[in-house]
C-alpha positions in Angstrom: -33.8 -62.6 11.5 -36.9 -63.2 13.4 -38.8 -66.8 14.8 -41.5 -67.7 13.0 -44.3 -66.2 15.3 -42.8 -62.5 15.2 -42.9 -60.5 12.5 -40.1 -58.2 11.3 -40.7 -54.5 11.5 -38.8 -50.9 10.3 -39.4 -48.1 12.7 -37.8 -44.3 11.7 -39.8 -42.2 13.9 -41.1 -41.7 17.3 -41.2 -45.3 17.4 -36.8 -45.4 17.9 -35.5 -46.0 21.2 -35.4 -42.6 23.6 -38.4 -41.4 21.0 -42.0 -40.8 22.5 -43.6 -44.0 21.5 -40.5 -46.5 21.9 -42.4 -48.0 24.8 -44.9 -50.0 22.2 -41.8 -52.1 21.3 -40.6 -52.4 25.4 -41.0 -56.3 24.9 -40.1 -56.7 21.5 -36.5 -58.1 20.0 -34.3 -55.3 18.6 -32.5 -56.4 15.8 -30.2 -53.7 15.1 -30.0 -50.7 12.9 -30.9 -50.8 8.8 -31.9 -48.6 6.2 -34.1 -48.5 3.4 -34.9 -46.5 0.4 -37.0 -43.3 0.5 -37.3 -39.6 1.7 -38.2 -38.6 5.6 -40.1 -35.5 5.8 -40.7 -33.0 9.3 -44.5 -33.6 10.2 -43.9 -31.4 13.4 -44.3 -33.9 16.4 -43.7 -36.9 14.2 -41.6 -37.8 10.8 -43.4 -39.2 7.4 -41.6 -42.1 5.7 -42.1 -41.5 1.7 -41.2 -42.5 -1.7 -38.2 -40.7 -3.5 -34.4 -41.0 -3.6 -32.1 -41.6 -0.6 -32.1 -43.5 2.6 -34.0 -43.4 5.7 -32.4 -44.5 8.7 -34.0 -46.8 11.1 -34.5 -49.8 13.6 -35.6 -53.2 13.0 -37.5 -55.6 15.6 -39.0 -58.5 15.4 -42.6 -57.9 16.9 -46.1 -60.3 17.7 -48.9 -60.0 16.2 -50.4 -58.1 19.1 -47.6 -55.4 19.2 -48.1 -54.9 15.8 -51.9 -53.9 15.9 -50.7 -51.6 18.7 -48.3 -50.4 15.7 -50.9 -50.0 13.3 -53.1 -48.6 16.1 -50.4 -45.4 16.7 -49.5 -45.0 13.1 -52.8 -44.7 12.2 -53.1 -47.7 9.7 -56.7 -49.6 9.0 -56.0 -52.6 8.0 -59.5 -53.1 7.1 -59.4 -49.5 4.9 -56.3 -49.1 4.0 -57.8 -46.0 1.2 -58.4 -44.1 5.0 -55.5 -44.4 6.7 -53.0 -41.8 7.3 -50.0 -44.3 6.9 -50.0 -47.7 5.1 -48.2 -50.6 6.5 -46.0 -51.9 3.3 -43.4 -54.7 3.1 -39.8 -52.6 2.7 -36.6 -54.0 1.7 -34.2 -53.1 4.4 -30.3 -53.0 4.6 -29.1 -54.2 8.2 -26.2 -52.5 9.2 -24.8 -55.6 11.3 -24.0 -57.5 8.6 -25.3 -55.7 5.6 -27.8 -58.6 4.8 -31.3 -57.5 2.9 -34.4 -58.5 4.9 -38.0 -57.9 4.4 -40.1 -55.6 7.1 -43.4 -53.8 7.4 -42.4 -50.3 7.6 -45.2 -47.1 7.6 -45.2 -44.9 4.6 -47.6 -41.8 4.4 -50.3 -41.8 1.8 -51.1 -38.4 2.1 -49.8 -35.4 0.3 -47.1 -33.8 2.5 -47.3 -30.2 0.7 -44.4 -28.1 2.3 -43.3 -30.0 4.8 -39.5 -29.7 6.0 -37.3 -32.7 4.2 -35.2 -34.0 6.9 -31.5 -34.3 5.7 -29.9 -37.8 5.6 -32.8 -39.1 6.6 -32.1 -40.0 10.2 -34.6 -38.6 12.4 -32.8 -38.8 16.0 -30.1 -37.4 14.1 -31.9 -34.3 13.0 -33.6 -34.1 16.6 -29.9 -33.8 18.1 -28.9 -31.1 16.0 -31.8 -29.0 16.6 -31.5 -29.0 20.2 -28.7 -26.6 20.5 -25.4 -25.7 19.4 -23.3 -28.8 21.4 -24.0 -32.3 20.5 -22.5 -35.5 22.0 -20.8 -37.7 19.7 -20.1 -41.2 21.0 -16.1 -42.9 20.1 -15.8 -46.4 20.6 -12.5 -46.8 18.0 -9.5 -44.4 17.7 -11.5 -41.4 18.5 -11.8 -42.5 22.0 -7.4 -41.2 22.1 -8.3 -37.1 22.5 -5.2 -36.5 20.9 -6.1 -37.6 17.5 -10.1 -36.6 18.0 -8.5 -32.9 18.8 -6.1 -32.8 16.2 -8.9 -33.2 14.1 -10.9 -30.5 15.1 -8.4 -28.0 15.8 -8.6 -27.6 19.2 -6.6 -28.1 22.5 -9.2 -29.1 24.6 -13.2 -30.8 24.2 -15.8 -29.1 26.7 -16.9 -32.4 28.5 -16.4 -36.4 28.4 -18.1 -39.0 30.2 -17.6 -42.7 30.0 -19.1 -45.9 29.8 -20.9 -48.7 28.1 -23.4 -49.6 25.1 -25.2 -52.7 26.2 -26.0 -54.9 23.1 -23.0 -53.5 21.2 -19.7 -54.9 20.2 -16.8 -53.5 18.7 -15.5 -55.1 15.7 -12.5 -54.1 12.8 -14.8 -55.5 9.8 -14.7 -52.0 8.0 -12.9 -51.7 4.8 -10.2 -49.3 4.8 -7.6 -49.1 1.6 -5.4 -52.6 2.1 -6.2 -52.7 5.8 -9.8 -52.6 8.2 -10.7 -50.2 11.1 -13.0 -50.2 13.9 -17.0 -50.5 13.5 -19.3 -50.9 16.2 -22.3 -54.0 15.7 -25.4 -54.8 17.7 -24.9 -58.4 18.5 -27.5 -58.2 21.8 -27.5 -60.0 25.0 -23.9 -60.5 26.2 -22.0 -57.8 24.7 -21.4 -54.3 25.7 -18.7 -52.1 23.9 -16.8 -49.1 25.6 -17.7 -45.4 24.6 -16.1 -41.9 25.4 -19.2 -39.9 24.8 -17.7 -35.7 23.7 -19.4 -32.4 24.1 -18.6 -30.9 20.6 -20.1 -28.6 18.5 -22.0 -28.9 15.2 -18.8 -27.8 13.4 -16.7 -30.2 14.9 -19.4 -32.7 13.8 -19.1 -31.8 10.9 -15.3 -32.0 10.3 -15.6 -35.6 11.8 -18.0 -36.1 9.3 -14.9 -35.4 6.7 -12.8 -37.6 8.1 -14.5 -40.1 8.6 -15.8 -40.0 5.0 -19.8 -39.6 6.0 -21.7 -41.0 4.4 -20.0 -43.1 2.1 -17.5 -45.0 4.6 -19.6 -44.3 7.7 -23.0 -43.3 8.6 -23.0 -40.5 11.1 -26.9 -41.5 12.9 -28.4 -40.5 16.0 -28.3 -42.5 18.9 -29.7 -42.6 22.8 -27.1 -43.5 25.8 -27.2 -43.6 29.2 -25.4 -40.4 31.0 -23.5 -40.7 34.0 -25.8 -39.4 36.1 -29.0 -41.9 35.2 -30.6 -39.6 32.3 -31.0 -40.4 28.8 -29.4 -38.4 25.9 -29.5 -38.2 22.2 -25.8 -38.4 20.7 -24.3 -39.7 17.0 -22.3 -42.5 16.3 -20.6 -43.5 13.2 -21.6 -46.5 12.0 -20.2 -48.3 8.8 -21.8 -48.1 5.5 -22.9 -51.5 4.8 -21.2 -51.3 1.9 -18.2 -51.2 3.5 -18.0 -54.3 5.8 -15.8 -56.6 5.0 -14.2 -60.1 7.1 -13.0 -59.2 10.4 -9.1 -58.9 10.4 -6.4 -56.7 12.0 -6.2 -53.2 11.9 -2.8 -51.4 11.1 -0.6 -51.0 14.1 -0.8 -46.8 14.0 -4.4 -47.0 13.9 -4.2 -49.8 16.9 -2.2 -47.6 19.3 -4.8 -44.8 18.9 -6.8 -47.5 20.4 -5.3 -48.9 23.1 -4.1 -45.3 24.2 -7.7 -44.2 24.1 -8.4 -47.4 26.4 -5.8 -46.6 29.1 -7.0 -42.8 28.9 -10.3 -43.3 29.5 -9.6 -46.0 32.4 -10.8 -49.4 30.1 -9.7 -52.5 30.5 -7.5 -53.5 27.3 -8.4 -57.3 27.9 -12.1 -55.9 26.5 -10.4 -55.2 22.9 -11.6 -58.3 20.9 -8.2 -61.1 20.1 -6.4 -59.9 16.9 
């Protein structure tokens, strides 16, 4: 995934894009989202990667050799004394969600003992970040969410509390996730040159979590936090369903119904149809 002078890192923490330290990997390659096993635990200003059941949720890059002393600088890793540092720098095995290809990465897993410290649920840190900041979230639809109609008939309601539009850079909409006999829609960092339309909704945590039902969380798709760029310039912390990598399959057509939802959301929400990829 990487040329052979970078090296391939897996970042969970305040390392993630819109997190405090993102800016140490400003000029490195994102490679797209992955997970690997373990358990993520609550330090307080900063998560701790450890051994145990589950999956943590995270980023991959591919990094230089001086970015990654900077890494090991901020993570508190000795390369030299590796008995004395807070976090050791270990080879993972990591699942990309792209293509749901298994790559080796350096990834930063706490040696000490973390006594009571919270357990973050799911282990997705920007997710758990987002739902701690308050009682509306912003949930991202790029597939037949983005019609209203069906995301409202789903929750129950007549009306979401606010919608903006626009575009995730690096991203492209795909239909490559397995659904009974047929595929639906799955969004896929493929970098430069691709950029995917989004509604981004103001819902609450219990609409979350009733999209979380029917969108079969976390089996089919991965419900994980992720930063976008609001209308008016700022940054904000928002999920998006991603699909399991389990669940990818070859890219085909998706059934007609589902594909109306689709292109009504499109005309709704003022996007050009001739961005839907050929099917």
């Amino acid at each position: 995934m990487s040329a052979p002078s970078t090296i391939n890192v897996f970042v969970y923490g305040t390392l993630l894009r819109g997190m405090p330290n993102s800016p140490a990997l400003a000029g490195s390659r994102f490679l797209g989202h992955g997970r690997t096993g373990g358990a993520l635990y609550d330090l307080g200003p900063y998560p701790a990667l450890a051994d145990g059941a589950g999956f943590v949720y995270g980023e991959l890059y591919a990094v230089d050799r001086d970015t990654l002393d900077e890494l090991d600088r901020i993570e508190g890793h000795r390369p030299d004394d590796p008995m004395a540092s807070w976090y050791e720098r270990r080879p993972l095995t990591v699942c990309a969600f792209a293509d749901g290809s298994t790559v080796t990465a350096w990834g930063y897993v706490c040696r000490r003992d973390l006594g009571g410290a919270r357990p973050i649920p799911r282990g997705d840190y920007r997710r758990d970040r987002a739902e701690r900041a308050g009682p509306l979230q912003w949930v991202l639809a790029y597939g037949s969410n983005l019609h209203s109609a069906r995301l409202l008939r789903r929750f129950g309601h007549r009306s979401v509390a606010f919608v903006e539009t626009g575009f995730l850079d690096g991203y492209e909409l795909r239909f490559n996730k397995r659904a009974g006999d047929g595929v639906c829609a799955n969004l896929a960092f493929r970098g430069a040159g691709h950029r995917c339309p989004v509604a981004a909704y103001r819902v609450s945590v219990e609409d979350l979590r009733r999209l979380d039902y029917y969108e079969g969380e976390p089996d089919h798709y991965a419900r994980l936090g992720l930063p976008f760029d609001r209308a008016d310039g700022g940054l904000a912390l928002g999920h998006v369903y991603l699909a399991a990598p389990e669940r990818l399959t070859d890219a085909g057509a998706p059934d007609p119904a589902y594909l109306r939802h689709l292109r009504e959301g499109y005309r709704e929400h003022g996007f050009d149809a001739g961005l839907l990829p050929d099917l």
